[in-house]
Phi, psi and omega in degrees: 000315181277345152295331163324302175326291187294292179315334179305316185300311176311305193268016167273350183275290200337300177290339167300314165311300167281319194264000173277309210272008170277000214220131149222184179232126162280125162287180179264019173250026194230167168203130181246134170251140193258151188215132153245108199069010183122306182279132215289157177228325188172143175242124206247128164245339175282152144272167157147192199282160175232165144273160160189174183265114177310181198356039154258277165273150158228145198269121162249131188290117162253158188256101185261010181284169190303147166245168171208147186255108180232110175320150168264164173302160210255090183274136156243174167292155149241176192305336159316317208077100027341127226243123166230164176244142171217156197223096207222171185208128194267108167292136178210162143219155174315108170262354179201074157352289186311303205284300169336295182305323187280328183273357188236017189040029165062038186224119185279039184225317172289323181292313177313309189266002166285314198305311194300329192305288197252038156297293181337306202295278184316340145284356173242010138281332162253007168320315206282359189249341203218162199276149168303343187263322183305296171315314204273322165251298171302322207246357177312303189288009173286288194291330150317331189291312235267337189276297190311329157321310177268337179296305173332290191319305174318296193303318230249297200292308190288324181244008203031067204215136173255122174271127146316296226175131187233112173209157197260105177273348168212171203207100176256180173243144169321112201321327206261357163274342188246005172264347174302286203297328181299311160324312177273349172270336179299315181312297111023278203251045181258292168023281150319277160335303198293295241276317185276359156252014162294287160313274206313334177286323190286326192291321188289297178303343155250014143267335127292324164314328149240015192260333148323314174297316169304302168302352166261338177295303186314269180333339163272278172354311173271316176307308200300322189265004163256297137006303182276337178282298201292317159341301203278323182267007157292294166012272192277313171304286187330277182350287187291347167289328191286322164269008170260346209279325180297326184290301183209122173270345176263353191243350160246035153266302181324306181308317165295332166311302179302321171292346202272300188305324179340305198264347227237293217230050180273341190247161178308180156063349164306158159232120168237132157284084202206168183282106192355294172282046176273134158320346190293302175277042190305289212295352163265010167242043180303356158298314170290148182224000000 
């Protein structure tokens, strides 16, 4: 009874043992390869519980959500020889396990560093085709089209890995490039600065040059009606001296007389000298004629 015993104690951890190490589990972001000796047996893609033969087979796990490869940044050429830094990153996942396991020893650190190798190739080839002004404003989403095109092709026959999505998040120029450019847009727009205050200086001497033409018309225009005025009220002056002179003549020499001493003797202290008998004082002579 008590060897019963004992072997029961013995063997109920065992048999707990072998059969925790016959049960494995998939989750539903994993895909798993069952392996014997090295060799493939079944590839588990449902999640849930599985079997295998202890210290026969072993499991290997894959991760099958989007992965992303984010690279450190890169310099390329551009068709200049012109030095740019770009700085990009690959969505990918696994699309054919098998082929995967076999071309990468199933280490997502090998798959990474083949896929950047020929993000690299492949982004210094269109680097290499286009102008730093093509890269940099018009043409990014071309050469995204154009890299993720080939890197798919690559990935899906060699590594069984589906590329998502291929994108660039920055694209900078080389310090010794960008003290270039910056030189030649200060040039460009000192350039500039000059040829529009060039216009602007010719634009100005002809706005004045006719706002002068303008101010000499006016200014003819108001002398000639004034002019014209003063005329038309010498006129009409004459005219009301001539009839009232018509009217009554001794009483309007006297007015002239008198307006004559006004002005003569307007201030304290004036003096005029003349000869009694002068016309200027008939009327303060009435003897005289």
């Amino acid at each position: 009874m008590k060897k019963i015993s004992i072997i029961s104690i013995v063997l109920i951890p065992i048999i707990a043992i072998l059969a925790s190490s016959a049960l494995y589990t998939v989750n539903e972001t994993q895909v798993a390869i069952k392996l014997r000796l090295g060799e493939i047996v079944t590839i588990e893609e449902e999640p849930g519980l599985k079997y295998k033969t202890p210290f026969v087979n072993n499991v290997i796990f894959f991760d099958k959500r989007i992965q992303t490869l984010d690279s450190s940044p890169e310099s390329f050429l551009t068709v200049e020889k012109k030095t740019v830094i770009v700085d990009s990153f690959v969505k990918w996942r696994i699309a054919d396990v098998k082929k995967f396991y076999i071309s990468t020893g199933g280490a997502m650190a090998s798959a990474n560093l083949r896929l950047a190798q020929n993000n690299q190739d492949a982004l210094r080839s269109q680097f290499s085709k286009r102008t730093i002004k093509e890269v940099v404003s018009d043409q990014r989403e071309a050469i995204m089209a154009s890299v993720k095109g080939k890197l798919k092709a690559i990935a899906e026959t060699e590594y069984g890995i589906e590329i998502v999505d291929v994108r660039i998040k920055r694209i900078e120029l080389a310090q010794e490039v960008r003290n270039s450019v910056y030189l030649r847009m200060e040039t460009e727009r000192k350039g500039l600065a000059n040829k529009l205050r060039s216009e602007g200086a010719e634009e100005a001497e002809k706005i004045q040059a006719f706002a002068e033409k303008e101010r000499t018309i006016i200014l003819a225009n108001a002398y000639r009606d004034s002019e014209k005025v003063r005329g038309e009220g010498d006129a009409q002056s004459a005219s009301n001296y001539a009839q009232a002179y018509s009217q009554d003549a001794e009483f309007y020499s006297f007015y002239r007389s008198l307006e004559s001493y006004r002005k003569s003797f307007g201030q304290r202290g004036d003096i005029l000298v003349l000869s009694p008998d002068s016309k200027f004082f008939s009327h303060f002579n009435p003897g005289f004629d």
